[in-house]
N, C-alpha and C positions, 0 to 999 in steps of 0.2 A: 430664498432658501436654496434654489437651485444654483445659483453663482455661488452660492458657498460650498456647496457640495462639490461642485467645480473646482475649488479654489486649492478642495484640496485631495482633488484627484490626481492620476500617476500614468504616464500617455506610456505605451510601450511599442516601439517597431517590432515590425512582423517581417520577419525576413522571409524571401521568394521560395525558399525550403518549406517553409512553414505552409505560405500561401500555397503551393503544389501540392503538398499533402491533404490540406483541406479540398483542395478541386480534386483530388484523387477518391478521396470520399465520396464525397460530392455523385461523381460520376456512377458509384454501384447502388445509387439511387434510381429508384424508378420513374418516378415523375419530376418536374420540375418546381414546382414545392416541396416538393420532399428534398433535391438538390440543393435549395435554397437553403433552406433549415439546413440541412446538414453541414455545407459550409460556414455557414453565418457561427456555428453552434459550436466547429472544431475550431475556429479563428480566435472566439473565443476564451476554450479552454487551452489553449495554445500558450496567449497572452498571460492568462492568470499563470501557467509554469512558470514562464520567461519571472515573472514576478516572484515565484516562491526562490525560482535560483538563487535570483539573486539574494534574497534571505538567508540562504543558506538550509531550507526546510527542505526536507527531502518529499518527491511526489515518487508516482509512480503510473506512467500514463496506460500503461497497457495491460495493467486491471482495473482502470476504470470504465463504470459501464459505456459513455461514447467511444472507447477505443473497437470493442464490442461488433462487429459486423452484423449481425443479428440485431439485439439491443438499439443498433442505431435505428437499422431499418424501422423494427416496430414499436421502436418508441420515441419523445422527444428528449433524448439526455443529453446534457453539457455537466457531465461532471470530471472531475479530477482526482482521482486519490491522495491525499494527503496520507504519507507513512510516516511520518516524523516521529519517532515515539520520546521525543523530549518534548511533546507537545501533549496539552490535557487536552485536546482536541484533536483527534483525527481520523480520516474514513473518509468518506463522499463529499467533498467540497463542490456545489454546482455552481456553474460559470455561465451564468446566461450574456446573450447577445441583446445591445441595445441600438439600434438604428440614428443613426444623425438626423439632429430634429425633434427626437422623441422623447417624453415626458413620460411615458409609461415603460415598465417592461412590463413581460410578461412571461407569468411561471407556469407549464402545464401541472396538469395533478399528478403526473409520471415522476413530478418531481417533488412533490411534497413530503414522502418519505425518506429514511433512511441516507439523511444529509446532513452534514455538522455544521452545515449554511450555505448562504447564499452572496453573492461577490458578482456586479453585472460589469460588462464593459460595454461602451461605447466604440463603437467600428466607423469609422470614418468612410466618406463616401468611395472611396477608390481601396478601402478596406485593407490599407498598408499601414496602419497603425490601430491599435487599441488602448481605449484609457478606461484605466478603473475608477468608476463612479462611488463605488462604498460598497456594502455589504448588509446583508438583513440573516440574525440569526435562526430563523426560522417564518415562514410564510404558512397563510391557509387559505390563500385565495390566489386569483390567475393574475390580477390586472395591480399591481404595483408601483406607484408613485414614486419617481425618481427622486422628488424633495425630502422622502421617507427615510430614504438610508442612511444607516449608517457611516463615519467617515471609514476610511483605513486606518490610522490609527486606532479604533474601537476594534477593527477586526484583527489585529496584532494581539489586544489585550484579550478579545476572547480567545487566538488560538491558546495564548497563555494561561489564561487563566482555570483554577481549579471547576470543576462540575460543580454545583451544589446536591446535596444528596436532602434529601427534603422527609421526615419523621411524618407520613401520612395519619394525624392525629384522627379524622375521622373513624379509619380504615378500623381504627383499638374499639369501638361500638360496636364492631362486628368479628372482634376475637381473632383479627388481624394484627399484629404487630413486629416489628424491625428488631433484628438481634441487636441483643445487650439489652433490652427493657424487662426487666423481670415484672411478676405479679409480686405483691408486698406480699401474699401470704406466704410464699416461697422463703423471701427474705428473710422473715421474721424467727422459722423453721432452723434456715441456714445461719442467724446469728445469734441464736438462742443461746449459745457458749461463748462465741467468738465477742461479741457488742452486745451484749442484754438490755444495755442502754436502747439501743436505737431500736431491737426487737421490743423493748415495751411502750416505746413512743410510737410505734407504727401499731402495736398489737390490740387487741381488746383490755384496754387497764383497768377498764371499769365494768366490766361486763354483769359483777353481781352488784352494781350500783344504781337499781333501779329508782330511786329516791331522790338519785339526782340529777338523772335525767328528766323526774318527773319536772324537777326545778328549775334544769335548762328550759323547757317547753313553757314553765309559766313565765319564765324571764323574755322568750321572745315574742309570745302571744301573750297577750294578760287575757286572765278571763275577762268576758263581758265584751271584748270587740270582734262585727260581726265577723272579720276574718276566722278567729280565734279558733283553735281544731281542739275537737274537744279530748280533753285529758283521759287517758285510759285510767281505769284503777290500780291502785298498788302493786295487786297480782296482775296487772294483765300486759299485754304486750304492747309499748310503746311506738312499735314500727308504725300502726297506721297513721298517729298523729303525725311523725316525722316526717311520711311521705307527703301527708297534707301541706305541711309547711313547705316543702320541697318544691310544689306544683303552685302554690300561690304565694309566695313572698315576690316584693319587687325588691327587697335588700339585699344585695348581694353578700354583708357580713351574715343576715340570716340565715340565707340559703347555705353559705359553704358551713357555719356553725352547726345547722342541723341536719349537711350531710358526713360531720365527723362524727357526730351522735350514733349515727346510722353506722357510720365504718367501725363503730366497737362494737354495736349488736349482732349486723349480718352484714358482712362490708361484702358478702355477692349479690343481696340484694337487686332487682333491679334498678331503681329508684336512687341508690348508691353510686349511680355513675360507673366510672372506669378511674383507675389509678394503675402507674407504673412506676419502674424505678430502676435509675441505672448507675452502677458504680463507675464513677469516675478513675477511680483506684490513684495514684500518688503524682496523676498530673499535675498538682496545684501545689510548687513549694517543698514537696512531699509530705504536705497533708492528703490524708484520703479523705473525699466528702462524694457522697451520693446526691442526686438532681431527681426529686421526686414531678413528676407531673398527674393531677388529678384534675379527670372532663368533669362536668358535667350538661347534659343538655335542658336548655327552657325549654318554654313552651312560647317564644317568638322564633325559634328555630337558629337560635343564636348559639354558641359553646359558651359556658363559662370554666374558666383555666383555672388553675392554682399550682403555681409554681413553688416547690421547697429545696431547702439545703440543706442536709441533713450531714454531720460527721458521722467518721463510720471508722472502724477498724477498732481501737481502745482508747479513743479519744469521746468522750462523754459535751464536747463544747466545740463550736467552729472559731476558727483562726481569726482573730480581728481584723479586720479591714478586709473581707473575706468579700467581693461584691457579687450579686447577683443582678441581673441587666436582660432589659426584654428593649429589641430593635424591630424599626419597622422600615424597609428597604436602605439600611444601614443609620439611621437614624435611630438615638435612644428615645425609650417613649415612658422609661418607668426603671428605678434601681433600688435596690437596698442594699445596705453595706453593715455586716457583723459589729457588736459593739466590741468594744475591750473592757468596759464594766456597768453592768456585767455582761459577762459572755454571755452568747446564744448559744442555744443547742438546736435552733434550726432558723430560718430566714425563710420569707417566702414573698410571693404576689401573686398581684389576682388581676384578670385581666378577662374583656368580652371580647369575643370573636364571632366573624361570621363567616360561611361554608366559603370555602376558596382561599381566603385570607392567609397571607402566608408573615411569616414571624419569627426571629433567632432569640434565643435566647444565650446569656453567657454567664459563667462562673468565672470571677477571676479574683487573683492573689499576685499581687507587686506585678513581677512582668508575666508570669504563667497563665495562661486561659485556656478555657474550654468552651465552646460552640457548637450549638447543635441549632438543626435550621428546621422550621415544621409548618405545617401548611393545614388548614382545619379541609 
């Protein structure tokens, strides 16, 4: 691993200007470890410049924190400022030093923060050249494995490439959530004139349909099995059964059918989960279609998801060939796709997650999509 990592490392001379200034450093150190480090640190971040030049990335040495007289003394930093602002990456690039011979680097926790990464070189023994070994997008510990890194070529594509901005789904449990995600009851309010359609697919359509709720609830419990939650009367209020079912079904069609039961009773409910909704508005084609997502949590401490597609605007049916698509670190793991006949009036899936797990979801039509990224 490490002769690969070599193979496609990048040596850079250090010319006697360079070398001077680091002994110049060096010297308004106090001790001789401290002079040490400090050389070793600015040779360094010296190197990794000579390397951006050549890129054509713009730096900026003399605001970052090793340029710093202070900062150097009392701390360990080998950073670089990256100013590039055609880059989706830039700020504090640290440039640690790695010793000939050595398998390890090594990151202080001075440097753990407030870095857009990490990029080591190798310093040859008479310290007149440096070669970039690869880069690690982020660290959380001191002692780092040379075989570990990344090439350069990875570290081009992350200064390139976009952030991920990541829909913290858990955070919506606790009445947290990212702009554009509406609550459905808002929605339904706001297209009560505009889409009456999709206000009465989201809304309570059945609310004086006590009857038939009653009949949902014997359709997924029969009476007579022990699970079976026992049936309210006529008059009375079907929530406690539904939450029964909510807390002991291991079917996941059960569970999400008797918490849509639930979201035309009292969709605040606790026991109702969480649901949002965000309008896509006329990126797809110019069709406008809304990406509904509804939690819910078990009781093994799992999420279960329900993703929907909803039309929206004065369109009563979504666009054929309309796909809906759940990815799992760029890989598809699950799609549905609108029919042509007959049309839908929504699309959806369903899928388990567990705390951490991160997951994109996508809407898409011929060549237009839409991407949202979320992490439970």
């Amino acid at each position: 691993m490490i002769e690969s990592i070599l193979s496609q490392s990048l040596t850079i001379p250090l010319t006697q200007d360079e070398s001077k200034l680091a002994i110049q450093f060096a010297q308004q150190q106090p001790t001789k470890e401290k002079q040490k480090q400090v050389y070793l640190n600015t040779l360094a971040v010296l190197a990794v410049n000579r390397y951006l030049e050549m890129l054509e990335i713009s730096t900026d040495l003399q605001s970052s924190y090793s340029w710093n007289p202070i900062i150097r003394l009392c701390a360990d930093v080998a950073d670089l400022k990256v100013t590039d602002l055609n880059l989706k990456k830039f700020g504090h690039l640290e440039c640690r030093p790695v010793l000939a011979g050595q398998e390890f680097a090594w990151i202080p926790p001075d440097a753990w923060e407030e870095r857009i990464g990490y990029i080591f070189v190798r310093l040859d023994t008479e310290c007149h050249q440096g070669t970039l070994l690869g880069f690690l997008p982020t660290v959380s510990k001191e002692k780092i494995p040379i075989a570990c890194l990344q090439s350069l070529d990875e570290f081009l594509d992350f200064l390139y490439k976009p952030t991920l901005n990541f829909v913290c789904l858990s955070d919506w449990f606790d009445n947290i959530f990212t702009t554009g995600w509406e609550a459905i009851e808002e929605v339904i309010v706001n297209h009560q004139q505009a889409n009456p359609a999709l206000a009465f697919r989201l809304g309570r359509v059945r609310f004086d349909k006590m009857e038939w709720l009653r009949q949902q609830i014997k359709q997924l419990f029969p009476t007579g099995k022990p699970s079976s939650p026992i049936l309210p009367p006529r008059d009375r209020d079907p929530i406690p059964a539904l939450v029964q079912i909510l807390q002991a079904t291991q079917d996941e069609e059960t569970r999400w059918q008797a918490a849509e039961m639930l979201w035309e009773i009292e969709p605040t409910h606790p026991a109702a989960g969480v649901r949002r909704i965000i309008d896509l508005g006329m990126q797809l084609g110019g069709h406008r279609v809304a990406l509904m997502v509804a939690l819910l949590e078990k009781p093994d401490q799992k999420v279960a998801v329900l993703l929907r597609v909803y039309p929206m605007g004065n369109r009563d049916t979504l666009p054929p060939l309309l796909q809906l698509s759940v990815y799992e670190s760029d890989n598809p793991v699950a799609q549905v796709q609108a029919r042509s006949q007959p049309l839908d009036n929504y699309i959806q899936l369903k899928l388990i997650a567990e705390n951490g797990e991160k997951f994109s979801v996508k809407v898409a039509l011929e060549e237009t999509s839409f991407i949202e990224y979320f992490i439970i």
